[in-house]
C-alpha positions as CSV (number, residue, x, y, z in Angstrom):
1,X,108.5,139.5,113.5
2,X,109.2,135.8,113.6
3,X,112.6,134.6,113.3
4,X,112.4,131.4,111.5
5,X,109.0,130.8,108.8
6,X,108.2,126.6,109.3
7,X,107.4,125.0,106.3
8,X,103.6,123.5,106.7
9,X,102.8,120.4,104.6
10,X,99.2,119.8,105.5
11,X,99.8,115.9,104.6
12,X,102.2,116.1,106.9
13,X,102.1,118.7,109.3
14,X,98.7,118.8,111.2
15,X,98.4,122.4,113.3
16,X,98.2,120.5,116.3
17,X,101.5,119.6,115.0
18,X,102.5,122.6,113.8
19,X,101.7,124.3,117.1
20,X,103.8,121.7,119.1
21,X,106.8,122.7,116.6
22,X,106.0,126.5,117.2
23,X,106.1,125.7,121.0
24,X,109.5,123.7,120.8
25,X,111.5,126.6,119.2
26,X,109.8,129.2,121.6
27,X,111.4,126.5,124.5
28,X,115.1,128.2,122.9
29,X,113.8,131.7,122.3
30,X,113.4,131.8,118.4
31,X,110.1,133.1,117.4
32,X,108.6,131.2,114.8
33,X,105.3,131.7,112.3
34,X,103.8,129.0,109.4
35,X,104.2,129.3,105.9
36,X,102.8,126.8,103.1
37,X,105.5,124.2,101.7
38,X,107.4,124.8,98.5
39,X,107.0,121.3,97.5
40,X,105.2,118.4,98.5
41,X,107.2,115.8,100.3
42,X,106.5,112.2,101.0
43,X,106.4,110.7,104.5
44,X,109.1,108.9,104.3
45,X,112.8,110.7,105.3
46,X,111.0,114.2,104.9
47,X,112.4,117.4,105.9
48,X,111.3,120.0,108.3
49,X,112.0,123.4,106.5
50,X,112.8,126.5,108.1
51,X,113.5,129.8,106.6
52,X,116.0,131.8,108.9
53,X,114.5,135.7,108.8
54,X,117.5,137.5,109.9
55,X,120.5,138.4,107.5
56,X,123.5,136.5,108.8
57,X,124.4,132.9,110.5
58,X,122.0,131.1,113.1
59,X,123.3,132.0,116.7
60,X,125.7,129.7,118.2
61,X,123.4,129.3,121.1
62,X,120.3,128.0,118.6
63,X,122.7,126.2,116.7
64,X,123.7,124.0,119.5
65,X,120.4,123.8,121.0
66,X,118.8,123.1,117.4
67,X,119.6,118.6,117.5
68,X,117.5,118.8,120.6
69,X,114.7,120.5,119.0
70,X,114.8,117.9,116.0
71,X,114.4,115.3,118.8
72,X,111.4,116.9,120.8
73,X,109.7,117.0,116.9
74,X,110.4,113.7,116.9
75,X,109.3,112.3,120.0
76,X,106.1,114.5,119.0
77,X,105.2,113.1,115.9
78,X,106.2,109.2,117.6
79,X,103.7,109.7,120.3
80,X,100.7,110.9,118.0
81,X,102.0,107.5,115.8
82,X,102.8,109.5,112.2
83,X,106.1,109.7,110.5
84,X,108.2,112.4,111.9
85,X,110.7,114.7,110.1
86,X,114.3,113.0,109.3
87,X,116.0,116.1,109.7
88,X,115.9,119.8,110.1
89,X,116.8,121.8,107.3
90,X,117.5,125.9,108.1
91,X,117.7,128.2,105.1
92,X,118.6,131.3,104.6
93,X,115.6,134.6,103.2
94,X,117.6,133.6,99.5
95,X,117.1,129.7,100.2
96,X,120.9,129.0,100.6
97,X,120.9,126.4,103.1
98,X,122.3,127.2,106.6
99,X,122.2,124.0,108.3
100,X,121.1,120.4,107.9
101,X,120.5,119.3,111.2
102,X,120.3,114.9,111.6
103,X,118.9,113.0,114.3
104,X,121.0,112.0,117.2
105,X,119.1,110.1,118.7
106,X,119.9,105.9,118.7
107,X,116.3,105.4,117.7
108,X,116.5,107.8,114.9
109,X,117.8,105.1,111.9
């Protein structure tokens, strides 16, 4: 069973995409699996959705390594030349939001 469901905009998210993403969170040990998008988002300042499986908080160890994952997504999407995700948003299975992760990165603004 996955541990986090990615939200999969086709207008934004290719699979090549969505396989680099899949990758990525496998490089920290969380399992991950597609699911369609709730809503449409526009390429501008969009969000990466993920819907955390597990009852509970994220682990502190995912936590921490989660701004790094946001900037490998980044760097993805930068070297295939398409808008990348502004941020990394983790809910919870009820939707509550868990975290809001933001780009560190000095190129991110």
């Amino acid at each position: 069973m996955a541990d986090i469901l990615v939200e999969q905009d086709q207008q934004l998210m290719s699979d090549q995409d969505l396989g680099a993403v899949l990758h990525i969170l496998d490089g920290i040990k969380v399992e991950g699996d597609a699911v369609p998008a709730r809503e449409r988002q526009s390429a501008e300042a969009w969000t990466l959705e993920g819907h955390w499986q597990q009852r509970g908080p994220v682990s502190a160890d995912t936590e921490a390594a989660l701004p790094d994952v946001l900037l490998r997504i980044r760097e993805h999407y930068a070297l295939h030349g398409r808008p990348a995700p502004a941020r990394l948003r983790i809910v919870d299975p009820d939707g509550s939001q868990l975290l809001l992760i933001e780009p560190t990165d000095p190129g991110a603004d």
